[in-house]
C-alpha positions in Angstrom: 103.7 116.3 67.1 105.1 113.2 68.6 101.9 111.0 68.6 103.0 108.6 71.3 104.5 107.8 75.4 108.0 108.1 75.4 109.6 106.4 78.4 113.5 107.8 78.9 116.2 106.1 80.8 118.3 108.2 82.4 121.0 109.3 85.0 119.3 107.8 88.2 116.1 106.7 87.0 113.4 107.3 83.7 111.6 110.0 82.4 108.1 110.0 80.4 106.6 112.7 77.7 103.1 111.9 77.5 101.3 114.0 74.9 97.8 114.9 75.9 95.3 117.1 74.2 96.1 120.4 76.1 99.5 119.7 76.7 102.3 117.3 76.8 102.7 115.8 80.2 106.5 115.3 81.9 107.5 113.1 84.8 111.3 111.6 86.2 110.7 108.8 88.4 114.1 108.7 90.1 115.9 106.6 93.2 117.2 108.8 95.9 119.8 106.5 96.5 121.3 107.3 93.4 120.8 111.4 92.2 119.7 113.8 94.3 116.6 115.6 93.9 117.9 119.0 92.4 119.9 117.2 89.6 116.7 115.1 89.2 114.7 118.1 88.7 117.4 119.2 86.5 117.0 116.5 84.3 113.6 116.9 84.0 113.3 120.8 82.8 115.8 120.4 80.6 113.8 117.3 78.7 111.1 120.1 78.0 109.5 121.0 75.1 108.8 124.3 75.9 108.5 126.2 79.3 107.0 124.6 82.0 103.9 125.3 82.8 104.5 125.2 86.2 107.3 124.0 89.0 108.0 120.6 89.3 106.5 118.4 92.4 108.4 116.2 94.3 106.3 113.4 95.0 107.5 110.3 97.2 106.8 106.9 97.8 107.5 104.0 99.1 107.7 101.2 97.4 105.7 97.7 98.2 101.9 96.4 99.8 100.6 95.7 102.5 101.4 92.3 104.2 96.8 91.9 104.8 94.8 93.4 102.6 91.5 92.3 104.0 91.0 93.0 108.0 88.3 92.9 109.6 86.0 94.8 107.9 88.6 96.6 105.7 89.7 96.0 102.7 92.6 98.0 101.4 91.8 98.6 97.4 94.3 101.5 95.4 96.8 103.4 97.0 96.0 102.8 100.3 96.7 98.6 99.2 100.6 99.8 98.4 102.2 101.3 95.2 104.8 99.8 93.2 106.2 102.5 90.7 104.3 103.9 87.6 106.7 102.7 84.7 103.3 100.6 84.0 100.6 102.4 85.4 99.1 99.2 87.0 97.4 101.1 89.9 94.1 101.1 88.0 94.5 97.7 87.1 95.0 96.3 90.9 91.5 98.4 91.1 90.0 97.2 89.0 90.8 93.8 89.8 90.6 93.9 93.7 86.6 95.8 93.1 85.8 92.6 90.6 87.5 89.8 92.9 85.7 91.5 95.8 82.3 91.7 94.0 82.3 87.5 93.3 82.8 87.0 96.9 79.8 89.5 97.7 77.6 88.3 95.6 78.4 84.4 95.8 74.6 83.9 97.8 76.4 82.5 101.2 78.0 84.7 104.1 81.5 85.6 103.8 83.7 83.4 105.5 87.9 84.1 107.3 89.1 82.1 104.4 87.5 84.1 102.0 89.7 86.9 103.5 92.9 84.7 103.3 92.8 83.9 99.8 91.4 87.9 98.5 94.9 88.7 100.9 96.8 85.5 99.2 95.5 86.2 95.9 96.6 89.6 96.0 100.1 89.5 96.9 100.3 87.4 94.3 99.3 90.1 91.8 101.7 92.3 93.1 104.4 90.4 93.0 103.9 89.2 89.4 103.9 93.0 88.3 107.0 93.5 90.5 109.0 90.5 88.9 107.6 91.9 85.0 109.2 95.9 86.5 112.3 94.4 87.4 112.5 92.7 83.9 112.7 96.1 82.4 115.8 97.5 84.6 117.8 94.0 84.9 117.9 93.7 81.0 119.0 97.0 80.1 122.7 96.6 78.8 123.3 100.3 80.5 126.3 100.7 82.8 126.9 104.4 82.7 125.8 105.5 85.9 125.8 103.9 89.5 121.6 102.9 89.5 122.4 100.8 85.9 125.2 99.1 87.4 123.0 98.3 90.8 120.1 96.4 88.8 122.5 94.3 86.2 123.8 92.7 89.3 120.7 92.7 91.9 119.5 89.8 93.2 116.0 88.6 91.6 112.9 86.9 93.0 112.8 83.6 92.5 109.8 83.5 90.2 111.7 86.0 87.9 115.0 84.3 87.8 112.8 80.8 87.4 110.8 82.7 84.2 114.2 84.8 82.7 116.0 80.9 82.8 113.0 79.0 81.4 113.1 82.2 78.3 116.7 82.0 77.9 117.4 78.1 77.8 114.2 77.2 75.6 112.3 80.1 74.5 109.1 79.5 76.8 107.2 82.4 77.9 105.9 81.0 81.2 103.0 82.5 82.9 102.1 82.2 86.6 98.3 82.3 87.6 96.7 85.8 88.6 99.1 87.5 86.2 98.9 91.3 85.3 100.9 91.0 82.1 100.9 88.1 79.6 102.7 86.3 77.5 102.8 89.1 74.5 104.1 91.9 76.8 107.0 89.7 78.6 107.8 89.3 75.3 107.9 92.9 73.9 110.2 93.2 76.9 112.4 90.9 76.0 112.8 91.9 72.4 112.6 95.1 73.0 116.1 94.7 75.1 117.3 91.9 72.8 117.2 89.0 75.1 116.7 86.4 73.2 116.9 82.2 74.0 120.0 80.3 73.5 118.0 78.5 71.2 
């Protein structure tokens, strides 16, 4: 038995085989702008160890968080905060994180005040975007030009704090880390090795 995740690229997106202890667990995360659903699904049965044990869902989402997080009194923790794609399962993360930064402010003796609110909002847009720019990392390195999506994110247009982090990488070999990060230093660089980016010098 393959003891391990594999993650797949493929036509118009990526697949995963997760073994688990009753079964082994498939899933294609695919762009609709790029393969329809049926050849999607396609993709995915015939990636199969075996039969499936049952049909395939198609499950969609949009992609991106809410522009407040904190309202009122409402705070938006999980899903209902936004969803960026589960190539690295960070949805528990951004949990976990939100219930902890949420708990200092609680418990900090004194009654909340609207700034509070602004900087749990600021600080998690933040979080999400450093965990976008590290997801992008993994499509714009790919050397893969064989199919429409693959020729879209070699050529996209990247956030500022990712172009700023992939120039700082390439011209002097610095792994630079924002604040409020959800990945450090060792698994920027797993990407980039991984893809065989490596600094000029």
């Amino acid at each position: 038995l393959t003891p391990y995740t594999r993650a797949t690229a493929l036509e118009g997106g990526w697949a995963w085989r997760i073994p688990l202890q009753n079964r082994t667990g498939h899933g294609h995360v695919f762009s609709s702008r790029f393969i329809d659903a049926e050849r999607a699904r396609d993709q995915l049965l015939a990636r199969l160890d075996g039969e499936p044990a049952a049909e395939p869902r198609l499950l969609r989402f949009t992609t991106g968080h809410r522009r407040r997080f904190w309202v009122d009194n409402v705070i938006a923790i999980g899903l209902s905060s936004g969803f960026l794609e589960p190539l690295e399962s960070t949805s528990i993360y951004l949990v976990q994180d939100a219930i902890a930064r949420l708990m200092v402010l609680l418990t900090a003796g004194r009654p909340l005040q609207e700034n509070d609110r602004a900087l749990f909002n600021e600080g998690a847009v933040r979080r999400f975007s450093r965990i976008r720019d590290f997801i992008i990392l993994h499509y714009c390195l790919t050397r893969r030009r064989d199919s429409e999506l693959w020729r879209h994110v070699s050529s996209m247009d990247l956030p500022e704090t990712l172009a700023f982090r992939m120039e700082l990488w390439r011209r002097y070999g610095v792994l630079h880390e924002y604040d409020e990060e959800g990945f450090d230093a060792t698994s920027w660089l797993a990407i980039h090795a991984g893809m065989d980016h490596w600094p000029e010098r």
